[in-house]
C-alpha positions as a Markdown table, in Angstrom:
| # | Residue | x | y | z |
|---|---|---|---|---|
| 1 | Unk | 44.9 | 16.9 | 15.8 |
| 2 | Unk | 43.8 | 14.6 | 13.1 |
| 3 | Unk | 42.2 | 17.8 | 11.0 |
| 4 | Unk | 45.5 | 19.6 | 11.1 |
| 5 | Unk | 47.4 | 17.1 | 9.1 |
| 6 | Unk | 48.0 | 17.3 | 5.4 |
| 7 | Unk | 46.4 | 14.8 | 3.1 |
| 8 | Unk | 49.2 | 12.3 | 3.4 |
| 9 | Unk | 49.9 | 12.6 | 6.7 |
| 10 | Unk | 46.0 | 12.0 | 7.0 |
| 11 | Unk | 45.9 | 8.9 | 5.0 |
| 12 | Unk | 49.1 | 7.7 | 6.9 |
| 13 | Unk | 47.5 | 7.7 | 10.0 |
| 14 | Unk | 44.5 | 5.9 | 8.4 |
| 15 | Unk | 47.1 | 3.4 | 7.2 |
| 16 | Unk | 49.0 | 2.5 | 10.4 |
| 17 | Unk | 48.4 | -0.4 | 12.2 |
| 18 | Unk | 47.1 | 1.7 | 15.0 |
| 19 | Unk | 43.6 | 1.3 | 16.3 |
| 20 | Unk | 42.9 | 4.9 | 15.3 |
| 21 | Unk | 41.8 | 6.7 | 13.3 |
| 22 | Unk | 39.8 | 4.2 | 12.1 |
| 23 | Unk | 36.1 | 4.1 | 10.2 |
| 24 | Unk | 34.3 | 6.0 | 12.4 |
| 25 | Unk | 36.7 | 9.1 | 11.3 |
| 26 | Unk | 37.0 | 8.2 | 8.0 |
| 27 | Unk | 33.4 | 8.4 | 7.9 |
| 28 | Unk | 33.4 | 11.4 | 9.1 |
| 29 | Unk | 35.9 | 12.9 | 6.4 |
| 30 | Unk | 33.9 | 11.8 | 3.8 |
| 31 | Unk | 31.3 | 13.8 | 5.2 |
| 32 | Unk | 33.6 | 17.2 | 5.3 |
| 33 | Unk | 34.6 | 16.4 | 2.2 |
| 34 | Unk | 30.6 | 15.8 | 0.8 |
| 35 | Unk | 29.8 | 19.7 | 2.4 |
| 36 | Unk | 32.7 | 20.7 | 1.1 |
| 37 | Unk | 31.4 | 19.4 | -2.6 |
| 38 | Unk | 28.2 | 21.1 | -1.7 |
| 39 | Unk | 29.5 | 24.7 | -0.7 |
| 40 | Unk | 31.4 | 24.8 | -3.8 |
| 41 | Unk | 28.1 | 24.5 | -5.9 |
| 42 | Unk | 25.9 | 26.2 | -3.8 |
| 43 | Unk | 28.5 | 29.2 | -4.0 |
| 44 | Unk | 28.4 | 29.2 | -8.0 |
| 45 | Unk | 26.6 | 32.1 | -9.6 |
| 46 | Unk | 24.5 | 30.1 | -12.2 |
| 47 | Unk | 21.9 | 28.3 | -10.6 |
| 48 | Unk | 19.6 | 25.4 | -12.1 |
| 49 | Unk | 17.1 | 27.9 | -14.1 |
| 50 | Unk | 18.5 | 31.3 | -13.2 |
| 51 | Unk | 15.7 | 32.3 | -11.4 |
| 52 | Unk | 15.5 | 34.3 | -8.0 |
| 53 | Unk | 14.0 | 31.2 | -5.8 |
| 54 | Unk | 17.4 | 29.2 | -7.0 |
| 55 | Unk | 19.6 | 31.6 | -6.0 |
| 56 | Unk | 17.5 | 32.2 | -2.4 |
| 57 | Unk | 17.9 | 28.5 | -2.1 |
| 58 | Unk | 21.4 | 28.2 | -2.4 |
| 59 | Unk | 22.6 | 31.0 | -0.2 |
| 60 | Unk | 20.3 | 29.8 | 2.6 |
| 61 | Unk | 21.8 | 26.7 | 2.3 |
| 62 | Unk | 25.4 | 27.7 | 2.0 |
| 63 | Unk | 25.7 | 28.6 | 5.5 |
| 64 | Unk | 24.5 | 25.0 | 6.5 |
| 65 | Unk | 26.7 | 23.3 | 4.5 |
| 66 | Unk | 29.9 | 25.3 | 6.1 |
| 67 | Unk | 28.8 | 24.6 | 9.5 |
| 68 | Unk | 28.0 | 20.6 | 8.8 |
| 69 | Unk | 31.7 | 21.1 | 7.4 |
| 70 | Unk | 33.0 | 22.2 | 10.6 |
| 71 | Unk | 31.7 | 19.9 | 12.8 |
| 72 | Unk | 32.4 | 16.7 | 10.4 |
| 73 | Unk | 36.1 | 18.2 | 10.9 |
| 74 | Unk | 35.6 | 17.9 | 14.7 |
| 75 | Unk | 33.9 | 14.5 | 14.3 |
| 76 | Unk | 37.4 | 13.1 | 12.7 |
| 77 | Unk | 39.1 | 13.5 | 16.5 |
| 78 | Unk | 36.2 | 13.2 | 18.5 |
| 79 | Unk | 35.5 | 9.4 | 16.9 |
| 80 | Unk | 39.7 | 9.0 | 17.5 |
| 81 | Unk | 39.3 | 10.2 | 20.9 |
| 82 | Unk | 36.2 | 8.5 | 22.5 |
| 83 | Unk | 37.8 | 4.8 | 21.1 |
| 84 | Unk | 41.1 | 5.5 | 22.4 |
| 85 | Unk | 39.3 | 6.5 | 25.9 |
| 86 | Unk | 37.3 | 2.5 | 25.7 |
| 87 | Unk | 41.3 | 1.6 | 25.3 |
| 88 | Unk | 42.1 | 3.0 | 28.3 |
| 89 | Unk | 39.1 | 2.1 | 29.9 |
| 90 | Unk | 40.2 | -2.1 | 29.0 |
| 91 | Unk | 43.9 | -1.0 | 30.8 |
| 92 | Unk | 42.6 | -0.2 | 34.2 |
| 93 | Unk | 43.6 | -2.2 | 37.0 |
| 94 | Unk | 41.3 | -5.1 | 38.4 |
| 95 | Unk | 43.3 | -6.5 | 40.9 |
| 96 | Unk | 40.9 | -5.6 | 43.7 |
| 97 | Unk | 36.9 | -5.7 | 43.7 |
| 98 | Unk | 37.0 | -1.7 | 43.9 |
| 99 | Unk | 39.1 | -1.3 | 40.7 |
| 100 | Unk | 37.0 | -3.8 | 39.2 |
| 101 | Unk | 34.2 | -1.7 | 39.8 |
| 102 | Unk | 35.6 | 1.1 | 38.7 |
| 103 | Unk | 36.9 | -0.3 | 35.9 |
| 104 | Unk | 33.7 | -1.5 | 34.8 |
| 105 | Unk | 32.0 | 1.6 | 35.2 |
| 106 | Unk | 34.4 | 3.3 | 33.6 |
| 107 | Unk | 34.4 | 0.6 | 30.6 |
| 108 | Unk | 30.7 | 1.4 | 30.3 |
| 109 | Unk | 31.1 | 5.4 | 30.1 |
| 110 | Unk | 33.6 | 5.1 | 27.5 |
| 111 | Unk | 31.7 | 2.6 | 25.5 |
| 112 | Unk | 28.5 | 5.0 | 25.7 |
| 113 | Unk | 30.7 | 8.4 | 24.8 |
| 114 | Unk | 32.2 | 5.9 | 21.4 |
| 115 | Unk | 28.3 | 5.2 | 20.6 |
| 116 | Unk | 27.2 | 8.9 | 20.8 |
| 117 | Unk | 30.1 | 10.1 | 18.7 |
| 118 | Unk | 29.3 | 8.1 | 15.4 |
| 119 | Unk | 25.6 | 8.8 | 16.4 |
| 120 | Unk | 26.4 | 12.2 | 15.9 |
| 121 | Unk | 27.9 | 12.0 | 12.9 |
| 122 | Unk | 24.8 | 9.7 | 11.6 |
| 123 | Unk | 23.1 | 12.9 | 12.7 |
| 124 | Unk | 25.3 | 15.6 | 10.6 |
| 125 | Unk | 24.8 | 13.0 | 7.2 |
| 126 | Unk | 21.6 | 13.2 | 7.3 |
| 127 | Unk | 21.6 | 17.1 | 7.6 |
| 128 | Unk | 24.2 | 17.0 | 4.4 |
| 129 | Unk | 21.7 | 14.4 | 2.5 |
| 130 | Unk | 19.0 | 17.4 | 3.2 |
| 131 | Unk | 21.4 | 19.9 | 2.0 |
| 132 | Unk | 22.5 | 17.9 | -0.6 |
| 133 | Unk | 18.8 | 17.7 | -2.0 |
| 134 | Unk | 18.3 | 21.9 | -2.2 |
| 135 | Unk | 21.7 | 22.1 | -4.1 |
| 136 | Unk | 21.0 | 19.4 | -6.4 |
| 137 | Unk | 17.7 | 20.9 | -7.4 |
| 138 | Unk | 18.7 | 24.5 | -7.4 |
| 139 | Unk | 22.6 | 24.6 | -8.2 |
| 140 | Unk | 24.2 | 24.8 | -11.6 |
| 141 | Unk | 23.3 | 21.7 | -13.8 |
| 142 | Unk | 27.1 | 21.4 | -14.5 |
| 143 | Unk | 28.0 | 20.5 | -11.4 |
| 144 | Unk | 25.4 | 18.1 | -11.0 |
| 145 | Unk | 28.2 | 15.6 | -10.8 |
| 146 | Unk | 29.3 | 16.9 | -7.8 |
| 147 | Unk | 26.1 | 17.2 | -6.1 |
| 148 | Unk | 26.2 | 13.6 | -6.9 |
| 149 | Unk | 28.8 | 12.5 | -5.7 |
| 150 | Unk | 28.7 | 14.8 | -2.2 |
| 151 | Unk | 25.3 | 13.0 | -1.7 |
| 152 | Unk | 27.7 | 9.2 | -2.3 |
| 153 | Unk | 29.6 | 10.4 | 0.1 |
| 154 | Unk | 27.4 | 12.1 | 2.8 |
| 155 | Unk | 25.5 | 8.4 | 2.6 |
| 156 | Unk | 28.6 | 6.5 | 3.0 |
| 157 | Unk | 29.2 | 8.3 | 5.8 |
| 158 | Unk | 25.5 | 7.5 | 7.1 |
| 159 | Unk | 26.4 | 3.8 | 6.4 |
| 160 | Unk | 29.9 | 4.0 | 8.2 |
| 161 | Unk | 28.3 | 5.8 | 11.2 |
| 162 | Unk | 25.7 | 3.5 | 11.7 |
| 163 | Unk | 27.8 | 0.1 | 11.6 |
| 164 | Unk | 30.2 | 1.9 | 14.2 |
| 165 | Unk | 27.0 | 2.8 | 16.4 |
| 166 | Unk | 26.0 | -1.0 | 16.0 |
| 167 | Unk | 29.3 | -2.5 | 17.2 |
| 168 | Unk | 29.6 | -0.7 | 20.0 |
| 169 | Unk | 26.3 | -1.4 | 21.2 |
| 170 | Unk | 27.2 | -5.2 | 21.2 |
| 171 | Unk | 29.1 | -4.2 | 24.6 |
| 172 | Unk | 26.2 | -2.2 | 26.3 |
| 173 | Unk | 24.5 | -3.8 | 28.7 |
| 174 | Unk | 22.2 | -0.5 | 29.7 |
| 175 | Unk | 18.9 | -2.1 | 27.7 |
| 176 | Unk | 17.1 | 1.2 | 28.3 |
| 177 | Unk | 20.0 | 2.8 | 26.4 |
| 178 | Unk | 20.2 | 0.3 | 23.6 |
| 179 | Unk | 16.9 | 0.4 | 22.8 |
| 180 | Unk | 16.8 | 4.1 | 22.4 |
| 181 | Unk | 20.1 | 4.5 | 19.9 |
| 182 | Unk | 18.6 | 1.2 | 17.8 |
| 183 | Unk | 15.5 | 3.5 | 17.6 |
| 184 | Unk | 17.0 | 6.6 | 16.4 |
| 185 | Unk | 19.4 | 4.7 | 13.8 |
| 186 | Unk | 16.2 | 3.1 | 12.2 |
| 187 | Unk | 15.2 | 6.6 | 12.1 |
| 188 | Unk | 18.1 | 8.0 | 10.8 |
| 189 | Unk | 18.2 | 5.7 | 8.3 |
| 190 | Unk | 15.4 | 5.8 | 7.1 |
| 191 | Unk | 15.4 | 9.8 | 6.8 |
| 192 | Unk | 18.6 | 9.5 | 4.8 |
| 193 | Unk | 17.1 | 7.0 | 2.1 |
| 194 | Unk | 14.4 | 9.2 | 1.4 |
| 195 | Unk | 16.7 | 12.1 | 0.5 |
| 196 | Unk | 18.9 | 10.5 | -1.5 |
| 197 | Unk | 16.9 | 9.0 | -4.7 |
| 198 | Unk | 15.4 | 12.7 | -5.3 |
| 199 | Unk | 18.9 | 14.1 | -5.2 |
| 200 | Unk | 19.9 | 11.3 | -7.8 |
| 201 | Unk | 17.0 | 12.4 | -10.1 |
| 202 | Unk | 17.7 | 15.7 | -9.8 |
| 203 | Unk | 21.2 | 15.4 | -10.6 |
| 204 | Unk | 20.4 | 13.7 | -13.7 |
| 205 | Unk | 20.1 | 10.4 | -13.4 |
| 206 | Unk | 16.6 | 8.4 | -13.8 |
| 207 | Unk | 15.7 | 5.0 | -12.5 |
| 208 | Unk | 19.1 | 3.4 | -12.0 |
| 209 | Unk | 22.1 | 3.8 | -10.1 |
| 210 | Unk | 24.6 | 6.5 | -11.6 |
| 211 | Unk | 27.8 | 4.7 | -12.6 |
| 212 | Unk | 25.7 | 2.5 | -14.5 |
């Protein structure tokens, strides 16, 4: 398991020539590591303006934020596993019109299973970017760097989601099923964008990006 692995071991495997893990895990780390960010804030005793809505805030958002941690740890091996599956799919046998078939179907299954996988982990951003938003504007102003930079990396990991959910629709031929994930990416990322400017301002910074 990807997750189980130290850092280095981690960031070996990400450096191998192998196939995986690739971006669609790496997205997903940067998403663990974004909740992770935001549970440590959230969990702080001073809030923005010490007052009793902050604190209720936080701790109803704490639990969020450690379950969109545990299943951005999931998403690290489920992206690994449902592209090594389209590998295996490409290796069946097509010497005969029935294992053509067959291979073909099962190309198709695999490639469908490696779109739903980053989709889901478009999906958990987007629930981080909301998150995000409540601990920015309630959590302790001196970690409103951190805030920050969870919400950098919760979008990155929207972005890196998305441009895997992209290329593997190139090699889906089910229109029905196309047209339905390019529908729910627009959405996604448009729900995204609209979170992260207010977590900007609220983290401090007004009107341009923050490492300007």
């Amino acid at each position: 398991m990807l997750a189980d692995k130290t850092l280095t071991q981690l960031l070996d495997a990400f450096a191998s020539p192998a196939p995986t893990p690739g971006g669609g895990s790496a997205s997903a780390l940067a998403g663990a590591v974004a909740a992770s960010l935001l549970a440590m804030v959230a969990a702080m005793p001073k809030t923005k303006n010490g007052t009793p809505d902050d604190r209720a805030a936080l701790d109803a958002v704490h639990p969020k934020l450690v379950a969109s941690r545990a299943e951005m740890v999931k998403l690290i091996d489920s992206d690994s596993a449902a592209y090594d599956a389209v590998v295996a799919a490409y290796k069946l046998p097509k010497a005969t019109d029935e294992e053509k078939a067959a291979r073909k179907a099962a190309i198709g299954k695999a490639m469908k299973l490696a779109t739903d996988v980053p989709l889901e982990t478009a999906r958990a951003a987007v629930e981080v970017l909301k998150q995000a938003r409540v601990v920015a504007e309630h959590g302790n102003p001196n970690a409103k760097s951190d805030a920050g930079v969870a919400a950098t990396l919760a979008s990155s990991t929207l972005m890196g989601a998305i441009m895997n959910v992209r290329i593997n629709l190139d090699g889906i031929s089910d229109d029905t099923y196309v047209a339905s994930i390019k529908s729910e990416v627009l959405r996604l990322t448009m729900e995204g964008g609209q979170h992260l400017g207010p977590i900007y301002i609220a983290a401090g910074w007004h009107g341009h990006a923050p490492w300007l």
